[in-house]
ZABA-830769 format. One record per atom (N, C-alpha, C): x, y, z; chain; residue in three letters; atom name. Coordinates in nm, 3 decimals. Each point is the difference from the previous one (the first is absolute). Example, Ala and Ser with C-alpha at 12.3 -4.5 7.8 and 13.67 -1.06 7.14 Angstrom:
ZABA-830769
+---------+---------+---------+-------+-----+------+
!      c1 !      c2 !      c3 ! chain ! res ! atom !
+---------+---------+---------+-------+-----+------+
!   1.319 !  -0.569 !   0.780 !     A ! ALA !    N !
!  -0.089 !   0.119 !   0.000 !     A ! ALA !   CA !
!   0.090 !   0.120 !   0.000 !     A ! ALA !    C !
!  -0.035 !   0.105 !  -0.072 !     A ! SER !    N !
!   0.082 !   0.119 !   0.006 !     A ! SER !   CA !
!  -0.077 !   0.109 !   0.073 !     A ! SER !    C !
+---------+---------+---------+-------+-----+------+
end
This chain:
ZABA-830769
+---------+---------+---------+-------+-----+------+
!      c1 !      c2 !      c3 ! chain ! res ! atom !
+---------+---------+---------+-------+-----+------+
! -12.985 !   2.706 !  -4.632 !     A ! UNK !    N !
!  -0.083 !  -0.098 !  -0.065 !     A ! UNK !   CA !
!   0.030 !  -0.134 !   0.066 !     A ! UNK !    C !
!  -0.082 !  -0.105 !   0.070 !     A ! UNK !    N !
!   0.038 !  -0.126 !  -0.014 !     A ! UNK !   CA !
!  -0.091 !  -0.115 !  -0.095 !     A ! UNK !    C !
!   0.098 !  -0.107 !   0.003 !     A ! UNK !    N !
!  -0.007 !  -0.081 !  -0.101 !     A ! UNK !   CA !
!  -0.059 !  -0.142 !   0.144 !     A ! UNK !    C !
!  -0.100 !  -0.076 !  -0.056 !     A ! UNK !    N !
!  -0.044 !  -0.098 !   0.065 !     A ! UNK !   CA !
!   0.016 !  -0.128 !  -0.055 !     A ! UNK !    C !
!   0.036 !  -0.101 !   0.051 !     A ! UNK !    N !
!  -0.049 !  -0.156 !  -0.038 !     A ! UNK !   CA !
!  -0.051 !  -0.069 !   0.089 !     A ! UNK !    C !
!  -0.040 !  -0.123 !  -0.055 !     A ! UNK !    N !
!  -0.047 !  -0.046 !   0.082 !     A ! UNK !   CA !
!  -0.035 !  -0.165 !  -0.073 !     A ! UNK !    C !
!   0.070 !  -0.088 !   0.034 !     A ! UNK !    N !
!   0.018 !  -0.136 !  -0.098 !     A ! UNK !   CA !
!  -0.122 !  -0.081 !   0.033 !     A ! UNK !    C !
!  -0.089 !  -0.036 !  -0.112 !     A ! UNK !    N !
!  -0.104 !  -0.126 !   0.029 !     A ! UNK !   CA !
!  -0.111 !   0.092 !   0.073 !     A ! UNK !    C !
!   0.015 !   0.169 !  -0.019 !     A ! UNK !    N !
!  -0.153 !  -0.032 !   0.122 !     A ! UNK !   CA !
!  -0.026 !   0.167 !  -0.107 !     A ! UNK !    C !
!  -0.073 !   0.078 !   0.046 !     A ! UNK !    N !
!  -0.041 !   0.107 !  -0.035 !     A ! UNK !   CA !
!   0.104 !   0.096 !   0.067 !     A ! UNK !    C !
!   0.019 !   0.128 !  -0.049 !     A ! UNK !    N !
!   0.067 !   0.133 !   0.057 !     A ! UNK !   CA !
!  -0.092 !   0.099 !   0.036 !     A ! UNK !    C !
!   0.023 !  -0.009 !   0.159 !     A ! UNK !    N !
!  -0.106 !   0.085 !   0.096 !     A ! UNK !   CA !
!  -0.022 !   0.142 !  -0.057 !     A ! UNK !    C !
!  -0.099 !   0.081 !   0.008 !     A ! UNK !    N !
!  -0.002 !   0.103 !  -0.036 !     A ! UNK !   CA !
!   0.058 !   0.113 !   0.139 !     A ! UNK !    C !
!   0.005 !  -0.044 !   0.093 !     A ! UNK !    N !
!   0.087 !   0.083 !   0.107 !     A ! UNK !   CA !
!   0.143 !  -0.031 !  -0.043 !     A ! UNK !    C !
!   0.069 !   0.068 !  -0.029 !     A ! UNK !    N !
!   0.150 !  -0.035 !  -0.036 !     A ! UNK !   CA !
!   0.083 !   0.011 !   0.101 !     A ! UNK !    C !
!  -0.017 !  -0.002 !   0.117 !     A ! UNK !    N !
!   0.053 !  -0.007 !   0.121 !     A ! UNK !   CA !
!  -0.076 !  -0.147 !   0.074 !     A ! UNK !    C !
!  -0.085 !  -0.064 !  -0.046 !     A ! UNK !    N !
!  -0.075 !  -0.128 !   0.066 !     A ! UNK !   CA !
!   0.148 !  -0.084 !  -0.064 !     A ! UNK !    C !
!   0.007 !  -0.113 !   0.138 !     A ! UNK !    N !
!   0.085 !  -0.147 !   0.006 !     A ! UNK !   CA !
!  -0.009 !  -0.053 !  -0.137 !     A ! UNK !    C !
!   0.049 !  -0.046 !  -0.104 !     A ! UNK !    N !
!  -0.024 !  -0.136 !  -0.046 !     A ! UNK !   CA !
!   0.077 !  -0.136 !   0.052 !     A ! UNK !    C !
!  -0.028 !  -0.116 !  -0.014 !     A ! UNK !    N !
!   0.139 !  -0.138 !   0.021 !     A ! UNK !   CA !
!   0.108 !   0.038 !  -0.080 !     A ! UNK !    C !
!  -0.015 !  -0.038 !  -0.129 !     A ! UNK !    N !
!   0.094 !  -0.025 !  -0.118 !     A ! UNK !   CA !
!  -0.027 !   0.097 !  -0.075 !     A ! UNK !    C !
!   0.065 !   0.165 !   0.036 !     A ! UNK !    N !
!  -0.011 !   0.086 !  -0.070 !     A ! UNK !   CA !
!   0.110 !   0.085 !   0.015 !     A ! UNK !    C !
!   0.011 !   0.131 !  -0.080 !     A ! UNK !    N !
!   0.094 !   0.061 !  -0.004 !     A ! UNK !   CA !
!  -0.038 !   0.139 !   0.014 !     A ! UNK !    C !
!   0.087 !   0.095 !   0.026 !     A ! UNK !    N !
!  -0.069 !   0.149 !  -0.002 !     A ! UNK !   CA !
!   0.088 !   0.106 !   0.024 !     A ! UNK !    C !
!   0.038 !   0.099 !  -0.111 !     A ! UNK !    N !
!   0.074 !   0.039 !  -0.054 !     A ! UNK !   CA !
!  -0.049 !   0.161 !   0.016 !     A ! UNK !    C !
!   0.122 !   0.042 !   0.044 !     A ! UNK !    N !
!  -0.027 !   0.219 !  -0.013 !     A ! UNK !   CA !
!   0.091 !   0.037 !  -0.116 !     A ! UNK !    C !
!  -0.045 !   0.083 !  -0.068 !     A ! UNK !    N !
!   0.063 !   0.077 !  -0.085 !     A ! UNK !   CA !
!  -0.031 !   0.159 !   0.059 !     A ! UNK !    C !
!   0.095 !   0.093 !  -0.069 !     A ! UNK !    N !
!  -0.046 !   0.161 !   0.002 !     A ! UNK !   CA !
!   0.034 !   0.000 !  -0.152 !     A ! UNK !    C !
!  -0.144 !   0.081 !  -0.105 !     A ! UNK !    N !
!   0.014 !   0.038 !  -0.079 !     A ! UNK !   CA !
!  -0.015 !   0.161 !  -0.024 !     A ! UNK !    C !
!   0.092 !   0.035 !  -0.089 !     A ! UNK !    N !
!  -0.001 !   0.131 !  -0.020 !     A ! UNK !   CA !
!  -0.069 !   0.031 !  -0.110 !     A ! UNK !    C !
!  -0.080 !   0.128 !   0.003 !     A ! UNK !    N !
!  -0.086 !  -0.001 !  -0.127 !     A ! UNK !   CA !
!   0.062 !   0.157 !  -0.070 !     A ! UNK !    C !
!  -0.003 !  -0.007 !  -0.111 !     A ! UNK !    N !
!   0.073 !   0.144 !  -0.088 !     A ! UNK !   CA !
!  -0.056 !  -0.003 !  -0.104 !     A ! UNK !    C !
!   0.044 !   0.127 !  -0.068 !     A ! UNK !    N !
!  -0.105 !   0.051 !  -0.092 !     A ! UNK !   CA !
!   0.073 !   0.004 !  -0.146 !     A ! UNK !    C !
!   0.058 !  -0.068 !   0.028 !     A ! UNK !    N !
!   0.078 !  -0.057 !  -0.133 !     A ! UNK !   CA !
!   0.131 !  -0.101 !   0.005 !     A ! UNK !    C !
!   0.023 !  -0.098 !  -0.111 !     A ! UNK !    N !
!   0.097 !  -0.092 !   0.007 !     A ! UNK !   CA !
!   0.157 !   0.078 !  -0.053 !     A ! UNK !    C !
!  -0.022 !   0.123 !   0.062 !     A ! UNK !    N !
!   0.190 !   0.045 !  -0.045 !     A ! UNK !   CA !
!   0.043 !  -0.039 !  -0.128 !     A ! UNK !    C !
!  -0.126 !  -0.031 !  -0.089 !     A ! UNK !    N !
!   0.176 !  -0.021 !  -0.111 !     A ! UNK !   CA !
!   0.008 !   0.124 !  -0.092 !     A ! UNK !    C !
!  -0.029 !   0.132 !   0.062 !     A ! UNK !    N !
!   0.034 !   0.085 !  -0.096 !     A ! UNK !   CA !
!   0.126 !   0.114 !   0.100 !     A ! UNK !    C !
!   0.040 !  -0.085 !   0.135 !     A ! UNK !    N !
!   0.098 !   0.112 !   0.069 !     A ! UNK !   CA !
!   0.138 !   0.000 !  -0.072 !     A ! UNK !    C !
!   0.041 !  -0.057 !  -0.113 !     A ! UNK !    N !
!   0.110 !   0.065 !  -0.051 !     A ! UNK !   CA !
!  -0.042 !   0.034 !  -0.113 !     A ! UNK !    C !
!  -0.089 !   0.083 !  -0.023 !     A ! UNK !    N !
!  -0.100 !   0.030 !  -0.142 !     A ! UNK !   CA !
!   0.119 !   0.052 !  -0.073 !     A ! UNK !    C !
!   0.014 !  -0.038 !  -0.163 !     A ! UNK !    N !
!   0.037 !   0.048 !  -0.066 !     A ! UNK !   CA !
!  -0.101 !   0.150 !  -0.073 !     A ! UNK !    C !
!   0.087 !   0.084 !   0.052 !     A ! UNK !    N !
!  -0.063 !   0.175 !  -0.045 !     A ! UNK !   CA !
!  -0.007 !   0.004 !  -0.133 !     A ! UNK !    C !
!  -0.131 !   0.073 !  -0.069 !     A ! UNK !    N !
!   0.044 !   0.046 !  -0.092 !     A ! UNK !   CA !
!  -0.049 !  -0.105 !  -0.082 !     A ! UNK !    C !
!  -0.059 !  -0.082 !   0.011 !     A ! UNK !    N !
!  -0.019 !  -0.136 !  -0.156 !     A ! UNK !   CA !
!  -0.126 !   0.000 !   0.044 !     A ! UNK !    C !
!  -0.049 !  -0.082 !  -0.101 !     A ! UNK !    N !
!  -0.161 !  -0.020 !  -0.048 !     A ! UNK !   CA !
!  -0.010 !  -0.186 !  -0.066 !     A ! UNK !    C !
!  -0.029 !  -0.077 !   0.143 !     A ! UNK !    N !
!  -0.016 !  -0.132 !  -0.089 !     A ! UNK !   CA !
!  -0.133 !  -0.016 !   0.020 !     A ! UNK !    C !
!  -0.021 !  -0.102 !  -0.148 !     A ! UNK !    N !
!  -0.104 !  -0.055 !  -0.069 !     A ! UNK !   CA !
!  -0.007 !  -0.139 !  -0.006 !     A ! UNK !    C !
!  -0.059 !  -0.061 !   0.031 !     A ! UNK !    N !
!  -0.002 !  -0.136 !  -0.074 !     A ! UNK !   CA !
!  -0.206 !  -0.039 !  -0.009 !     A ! UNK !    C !
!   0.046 !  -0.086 !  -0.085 !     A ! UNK !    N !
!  -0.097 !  -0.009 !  -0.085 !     A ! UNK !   CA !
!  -0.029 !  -0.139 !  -0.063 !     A ! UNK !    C !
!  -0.140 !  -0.066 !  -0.047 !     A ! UNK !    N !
!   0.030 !  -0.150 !  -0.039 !     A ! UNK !   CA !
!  -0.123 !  -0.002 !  -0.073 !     A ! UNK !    C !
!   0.023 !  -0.088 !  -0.125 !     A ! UNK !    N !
!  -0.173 !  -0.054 !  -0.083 !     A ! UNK !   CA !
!  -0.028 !  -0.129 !   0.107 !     A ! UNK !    C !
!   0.100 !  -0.057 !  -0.005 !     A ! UNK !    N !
!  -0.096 !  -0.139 !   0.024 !     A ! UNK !   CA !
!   0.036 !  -0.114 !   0.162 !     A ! UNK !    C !
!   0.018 !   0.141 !   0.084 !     A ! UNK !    N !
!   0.023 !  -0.032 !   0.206 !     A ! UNK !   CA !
!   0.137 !  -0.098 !  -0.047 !     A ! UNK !    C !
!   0.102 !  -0.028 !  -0.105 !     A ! UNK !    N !
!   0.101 !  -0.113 !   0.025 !     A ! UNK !   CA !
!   0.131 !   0.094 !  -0.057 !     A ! UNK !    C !
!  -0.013 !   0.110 !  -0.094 !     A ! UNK !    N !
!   0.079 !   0.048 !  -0.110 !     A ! UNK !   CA !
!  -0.042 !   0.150 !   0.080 !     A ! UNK !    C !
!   0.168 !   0.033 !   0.071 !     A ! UNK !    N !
!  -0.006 !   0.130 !   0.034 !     A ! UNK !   CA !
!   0.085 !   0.078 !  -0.092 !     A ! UNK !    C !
!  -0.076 !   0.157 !  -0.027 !     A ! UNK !    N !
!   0.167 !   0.080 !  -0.041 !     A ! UNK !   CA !
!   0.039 !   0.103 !   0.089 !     A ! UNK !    C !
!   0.087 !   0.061 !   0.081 !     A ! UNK !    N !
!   0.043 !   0.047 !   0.098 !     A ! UNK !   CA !
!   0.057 !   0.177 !  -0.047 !     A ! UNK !    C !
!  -0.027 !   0.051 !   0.007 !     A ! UNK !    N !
!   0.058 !   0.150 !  -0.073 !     A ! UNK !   CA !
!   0.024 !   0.091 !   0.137 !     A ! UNK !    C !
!   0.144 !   0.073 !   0.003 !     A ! UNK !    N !
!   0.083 !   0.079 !   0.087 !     A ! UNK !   CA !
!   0.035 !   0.090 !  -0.057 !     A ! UNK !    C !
!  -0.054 !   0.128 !   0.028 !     A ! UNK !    N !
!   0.024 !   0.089 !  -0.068 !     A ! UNK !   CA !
!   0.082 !   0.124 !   0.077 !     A ! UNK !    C !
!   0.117 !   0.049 !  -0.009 !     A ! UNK !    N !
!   0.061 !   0.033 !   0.076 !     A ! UNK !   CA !
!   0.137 !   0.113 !  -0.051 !     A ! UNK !    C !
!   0.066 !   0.083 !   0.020 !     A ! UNK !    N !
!   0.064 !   0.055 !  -0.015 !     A ! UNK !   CA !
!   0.178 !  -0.117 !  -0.018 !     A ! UNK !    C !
!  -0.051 !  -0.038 !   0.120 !     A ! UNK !    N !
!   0.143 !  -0.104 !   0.032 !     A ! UNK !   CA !
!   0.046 !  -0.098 !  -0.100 !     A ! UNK !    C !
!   0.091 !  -0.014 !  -0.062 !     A ! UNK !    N !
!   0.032 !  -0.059 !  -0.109 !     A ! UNK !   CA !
!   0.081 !  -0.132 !   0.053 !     A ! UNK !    C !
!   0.116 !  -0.059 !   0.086 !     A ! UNK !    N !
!   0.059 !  -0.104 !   0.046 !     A ! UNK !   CA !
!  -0.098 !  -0.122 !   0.018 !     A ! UNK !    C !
!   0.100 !  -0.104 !   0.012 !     A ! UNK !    N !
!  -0.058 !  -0.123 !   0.022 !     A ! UNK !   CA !
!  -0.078 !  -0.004 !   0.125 !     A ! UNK !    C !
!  -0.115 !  -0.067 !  -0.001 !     A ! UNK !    N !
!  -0.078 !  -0.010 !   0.126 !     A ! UNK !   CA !
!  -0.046 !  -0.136 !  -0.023 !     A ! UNK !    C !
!  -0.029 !  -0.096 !   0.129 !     A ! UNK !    N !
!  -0.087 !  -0.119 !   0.006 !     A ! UNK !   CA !
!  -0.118 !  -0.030 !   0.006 !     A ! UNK !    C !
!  -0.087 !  -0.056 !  -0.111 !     A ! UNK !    N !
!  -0.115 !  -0.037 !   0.021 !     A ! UNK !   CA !
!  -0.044 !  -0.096 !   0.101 !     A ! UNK !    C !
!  -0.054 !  -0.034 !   0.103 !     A ! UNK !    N !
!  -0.019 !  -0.162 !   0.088 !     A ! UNK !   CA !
!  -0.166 !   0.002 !   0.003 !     A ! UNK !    C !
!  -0.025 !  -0.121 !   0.032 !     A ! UNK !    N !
!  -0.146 !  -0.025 !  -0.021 !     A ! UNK !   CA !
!  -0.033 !  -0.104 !   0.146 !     A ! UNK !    C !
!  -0.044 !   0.050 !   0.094 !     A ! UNK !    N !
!  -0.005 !  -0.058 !   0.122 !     A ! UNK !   CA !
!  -0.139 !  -0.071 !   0.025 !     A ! UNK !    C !
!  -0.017 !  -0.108 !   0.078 !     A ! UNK !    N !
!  -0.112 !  -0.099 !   0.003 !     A ! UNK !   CA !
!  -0.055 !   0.097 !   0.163 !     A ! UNK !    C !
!  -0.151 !  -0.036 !   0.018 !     A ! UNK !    N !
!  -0.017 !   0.059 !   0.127 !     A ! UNK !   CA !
!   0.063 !   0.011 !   0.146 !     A ! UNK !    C !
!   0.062 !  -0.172 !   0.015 !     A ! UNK !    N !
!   0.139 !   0.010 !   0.038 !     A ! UNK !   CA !
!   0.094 !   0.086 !   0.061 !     A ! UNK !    C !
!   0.041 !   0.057 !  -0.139 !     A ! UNK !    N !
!   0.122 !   0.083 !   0.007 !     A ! UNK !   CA !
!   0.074 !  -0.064 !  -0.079 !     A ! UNK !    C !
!  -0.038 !  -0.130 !  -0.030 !     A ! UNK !    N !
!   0.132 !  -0.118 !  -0.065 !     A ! UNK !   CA !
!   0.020 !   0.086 !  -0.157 !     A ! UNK !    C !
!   0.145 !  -0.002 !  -0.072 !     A ! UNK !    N !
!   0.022 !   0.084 !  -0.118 !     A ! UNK !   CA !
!  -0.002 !  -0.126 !  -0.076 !     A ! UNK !    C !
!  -0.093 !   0.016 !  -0.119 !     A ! UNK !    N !
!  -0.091 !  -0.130 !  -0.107 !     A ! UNK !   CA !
!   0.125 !   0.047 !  -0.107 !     A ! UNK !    C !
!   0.052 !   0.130 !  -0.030 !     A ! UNK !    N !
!   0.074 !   0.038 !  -0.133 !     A ! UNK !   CA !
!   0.065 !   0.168 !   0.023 !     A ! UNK !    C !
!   0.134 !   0.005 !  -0.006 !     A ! UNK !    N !
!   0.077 !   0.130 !   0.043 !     A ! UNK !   CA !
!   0.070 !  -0.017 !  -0.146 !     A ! UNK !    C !
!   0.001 !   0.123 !  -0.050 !     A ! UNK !    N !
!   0.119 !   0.006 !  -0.169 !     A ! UNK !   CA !
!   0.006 !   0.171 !   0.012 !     A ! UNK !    C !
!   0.134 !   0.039 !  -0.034 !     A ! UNK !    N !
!   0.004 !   0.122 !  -0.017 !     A ! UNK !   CA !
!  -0.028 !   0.036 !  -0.158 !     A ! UNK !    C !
!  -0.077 !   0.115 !   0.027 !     A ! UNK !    N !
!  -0.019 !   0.036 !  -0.162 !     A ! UNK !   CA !
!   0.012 !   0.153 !  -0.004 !     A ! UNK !    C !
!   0.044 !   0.041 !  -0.152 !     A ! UNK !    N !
!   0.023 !   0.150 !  -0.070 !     A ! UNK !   CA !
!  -0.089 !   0.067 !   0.032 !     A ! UNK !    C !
!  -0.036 !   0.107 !  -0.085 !     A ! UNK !    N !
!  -0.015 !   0.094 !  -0.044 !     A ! UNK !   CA !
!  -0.104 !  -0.032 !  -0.156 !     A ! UNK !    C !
!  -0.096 !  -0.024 !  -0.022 !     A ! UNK !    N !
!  -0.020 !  -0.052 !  -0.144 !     A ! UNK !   CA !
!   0.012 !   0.143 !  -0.094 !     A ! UNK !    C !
!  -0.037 !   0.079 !   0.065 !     A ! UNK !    N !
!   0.001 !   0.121 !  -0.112 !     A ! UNK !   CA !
!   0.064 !   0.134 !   0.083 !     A ! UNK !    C !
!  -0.024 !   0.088 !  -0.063 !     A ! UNK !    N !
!   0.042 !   0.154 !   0.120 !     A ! UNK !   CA !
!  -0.095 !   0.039 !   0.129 !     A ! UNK !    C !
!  -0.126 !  -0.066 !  -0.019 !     A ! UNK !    N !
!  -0.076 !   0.057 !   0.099 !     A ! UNK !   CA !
!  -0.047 !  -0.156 !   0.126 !     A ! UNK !    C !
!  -0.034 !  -0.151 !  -0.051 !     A ! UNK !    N !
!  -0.028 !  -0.054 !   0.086 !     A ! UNK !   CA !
!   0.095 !  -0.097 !  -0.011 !     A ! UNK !    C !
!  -0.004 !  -0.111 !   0.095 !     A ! UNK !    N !
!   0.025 !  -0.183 !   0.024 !     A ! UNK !   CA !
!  -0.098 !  -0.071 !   0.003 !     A ! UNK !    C !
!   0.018 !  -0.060 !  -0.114 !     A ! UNK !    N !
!  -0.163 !  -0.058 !  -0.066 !     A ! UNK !   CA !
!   0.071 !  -0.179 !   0.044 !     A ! UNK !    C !
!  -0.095 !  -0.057 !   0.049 !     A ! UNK !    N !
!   0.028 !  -0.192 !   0.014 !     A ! UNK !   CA !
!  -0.165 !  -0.052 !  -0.005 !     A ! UNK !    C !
!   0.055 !  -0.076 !  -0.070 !     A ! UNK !    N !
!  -0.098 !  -0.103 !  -0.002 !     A ! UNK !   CA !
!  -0.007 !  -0.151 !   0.063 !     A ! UNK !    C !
!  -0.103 !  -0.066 !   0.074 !     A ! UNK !    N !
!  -0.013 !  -0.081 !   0.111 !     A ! UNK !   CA !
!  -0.108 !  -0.100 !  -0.053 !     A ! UNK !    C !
!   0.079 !  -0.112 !  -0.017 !     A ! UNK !    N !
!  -0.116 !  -0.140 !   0.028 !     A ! UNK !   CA !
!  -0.019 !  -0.028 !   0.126 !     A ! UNK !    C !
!  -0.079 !  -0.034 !   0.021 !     A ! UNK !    N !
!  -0.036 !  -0.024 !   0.183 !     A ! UNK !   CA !
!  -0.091 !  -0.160 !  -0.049 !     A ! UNK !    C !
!  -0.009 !  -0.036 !  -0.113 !     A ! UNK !    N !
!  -0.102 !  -0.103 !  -0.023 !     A ! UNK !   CA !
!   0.042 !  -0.103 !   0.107 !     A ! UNK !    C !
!   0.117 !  -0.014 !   0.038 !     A ! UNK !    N !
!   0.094 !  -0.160 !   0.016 !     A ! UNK !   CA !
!  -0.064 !   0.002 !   0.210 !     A ! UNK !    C !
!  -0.058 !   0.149 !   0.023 !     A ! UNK !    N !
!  -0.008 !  -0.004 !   0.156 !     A ! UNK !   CA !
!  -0.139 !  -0.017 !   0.019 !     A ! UNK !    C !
!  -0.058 !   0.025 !   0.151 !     A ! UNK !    N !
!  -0.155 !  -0.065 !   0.022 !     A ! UNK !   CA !
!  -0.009 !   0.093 !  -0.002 !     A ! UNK !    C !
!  -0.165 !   0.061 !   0.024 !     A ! UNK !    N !
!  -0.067 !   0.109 !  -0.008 !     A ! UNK !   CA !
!   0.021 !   0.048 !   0.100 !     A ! UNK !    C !
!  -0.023 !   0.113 !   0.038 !     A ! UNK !    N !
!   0.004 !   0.120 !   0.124 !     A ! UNK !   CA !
!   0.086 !   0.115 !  -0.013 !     A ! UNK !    C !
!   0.032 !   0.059 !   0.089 !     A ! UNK !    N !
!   0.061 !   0.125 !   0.034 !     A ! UNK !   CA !
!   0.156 !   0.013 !  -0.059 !     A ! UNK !    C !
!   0.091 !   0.072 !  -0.026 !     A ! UNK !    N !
!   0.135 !  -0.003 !  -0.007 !     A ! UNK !   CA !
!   0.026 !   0.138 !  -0.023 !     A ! UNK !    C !
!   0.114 !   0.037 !   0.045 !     A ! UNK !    N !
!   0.055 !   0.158 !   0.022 !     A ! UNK !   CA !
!   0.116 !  -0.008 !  -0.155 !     A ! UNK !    C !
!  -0.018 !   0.091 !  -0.063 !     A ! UNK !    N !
!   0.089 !   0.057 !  -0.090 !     A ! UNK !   CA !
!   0.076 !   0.084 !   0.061 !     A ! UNK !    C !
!   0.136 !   0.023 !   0.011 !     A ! UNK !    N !
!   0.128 !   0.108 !   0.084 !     A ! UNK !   CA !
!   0.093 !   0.056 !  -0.117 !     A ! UNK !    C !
!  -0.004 !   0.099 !  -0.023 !     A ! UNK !    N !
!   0.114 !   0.046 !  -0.095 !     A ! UNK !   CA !
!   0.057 !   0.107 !   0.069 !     A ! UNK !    C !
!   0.152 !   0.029 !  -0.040 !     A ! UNK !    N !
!   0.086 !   0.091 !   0.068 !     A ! UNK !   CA !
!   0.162 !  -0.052 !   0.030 !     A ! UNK !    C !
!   0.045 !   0.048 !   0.104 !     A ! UNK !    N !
!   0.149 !  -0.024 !   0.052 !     A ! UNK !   CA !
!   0.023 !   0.063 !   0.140 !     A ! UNK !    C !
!   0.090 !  -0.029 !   0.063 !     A ! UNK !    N !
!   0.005 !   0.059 !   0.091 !     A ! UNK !   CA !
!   0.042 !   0.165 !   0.027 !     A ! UNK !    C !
!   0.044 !  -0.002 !  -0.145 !     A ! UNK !    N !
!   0.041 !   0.178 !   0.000 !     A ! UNK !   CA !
!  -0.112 !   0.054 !  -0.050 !     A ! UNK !    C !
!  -0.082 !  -0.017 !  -0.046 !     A ! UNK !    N !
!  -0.145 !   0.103 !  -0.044 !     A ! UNK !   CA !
!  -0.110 !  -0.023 !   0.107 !     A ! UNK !    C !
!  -0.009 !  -0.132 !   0.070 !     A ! UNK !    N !
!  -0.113 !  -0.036 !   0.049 !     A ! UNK !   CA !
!  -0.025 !  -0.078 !  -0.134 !     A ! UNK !    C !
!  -0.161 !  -0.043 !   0.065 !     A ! UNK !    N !
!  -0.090 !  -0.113 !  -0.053 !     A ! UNK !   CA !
!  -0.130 !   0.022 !   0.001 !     A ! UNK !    C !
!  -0.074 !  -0.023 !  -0.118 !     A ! UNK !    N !
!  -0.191 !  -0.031 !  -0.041 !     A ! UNK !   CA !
!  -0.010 !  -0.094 !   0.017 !     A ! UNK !    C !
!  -0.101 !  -0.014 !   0.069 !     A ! UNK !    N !
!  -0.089 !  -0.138 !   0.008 !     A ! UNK !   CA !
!  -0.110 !   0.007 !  -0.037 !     A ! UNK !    C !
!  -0.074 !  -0.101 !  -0.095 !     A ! UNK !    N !
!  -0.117 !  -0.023 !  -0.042 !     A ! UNK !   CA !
!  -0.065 !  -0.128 !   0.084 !     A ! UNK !    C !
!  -0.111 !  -0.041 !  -0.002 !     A ! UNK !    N !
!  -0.040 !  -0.118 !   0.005 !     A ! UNK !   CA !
!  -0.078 !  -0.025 !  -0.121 !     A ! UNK !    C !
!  -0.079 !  -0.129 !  -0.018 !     A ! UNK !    N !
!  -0.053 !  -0.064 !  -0.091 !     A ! UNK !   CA !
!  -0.027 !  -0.152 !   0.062 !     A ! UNK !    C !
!  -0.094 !  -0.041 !  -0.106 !     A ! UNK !    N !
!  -0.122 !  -0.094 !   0.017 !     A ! UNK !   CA !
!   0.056 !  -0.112 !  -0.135 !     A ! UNK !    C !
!   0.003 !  -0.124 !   0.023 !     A ! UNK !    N !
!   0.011 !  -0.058 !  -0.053 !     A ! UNK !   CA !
!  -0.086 !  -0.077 !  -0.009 !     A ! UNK !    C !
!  -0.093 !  -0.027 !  -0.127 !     A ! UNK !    N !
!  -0.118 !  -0.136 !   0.002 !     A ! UNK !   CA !
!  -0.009 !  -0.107 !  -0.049 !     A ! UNK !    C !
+---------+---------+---------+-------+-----+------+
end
């Protein structure tokens, strides 16, 4: 891929034409058929999440595995907005509940797990 500038004047549509006061930039992008965040999949669970009103999530893990595991809530980024480890709420899931009101709208990854089970990832929409 390259990237063009070109200061004070127009950016040529030949991306190999001269500019004066410009810049011009190669990248190699790789294209794949998914963003990896399920290669340390936690086996065996069933997450849910779910919301009335795009700000108020509830998160449900339903799973055999009973130990502490970390919830994190990642911005498109990657940047971690909120990491807390949480139980077990009953015998069968790990139920949490999520304000997201306080962030801007868009995309964010829900991650639950540990490094000894693996990890679910959800995404979600914030409006």
């Amino acid at each position: 891929m390259r990237v063009k500038t070109n200061w004070n004047a127009g950016v040529p549509d030949d991306s190999c034409e001269e500019t004066t006061y410009g810049e011009t930039e190669d990248y190699m992008v790789n294209v794949v058929t998914s963003l990896n965040i399920g290669d340390l999949e936690f086996n065996g669970s069933n997450m849910i999440v779910y919301s009335t009103d795009n700000e108020n999530f509830t998160v449900k893990l339903t799973t055999n595995y009973s130990d502490l595991i970390t919830l994190s809530i990642y911005d498109i980024r990657g940047r971690i907005l909120e990491s807390r480890n949480i139980s077990k709420a009953n015998n069968l899931s790990y139920i949490s509940n999520l304000n997201l009101s306080n962030v801007e709208a868009g995309m964010y990854f829900i991650r639950l797990g540990n490094s000894t089970v693996g990890y679910k990832t959800e995404r979600i929409i914030v409006r």
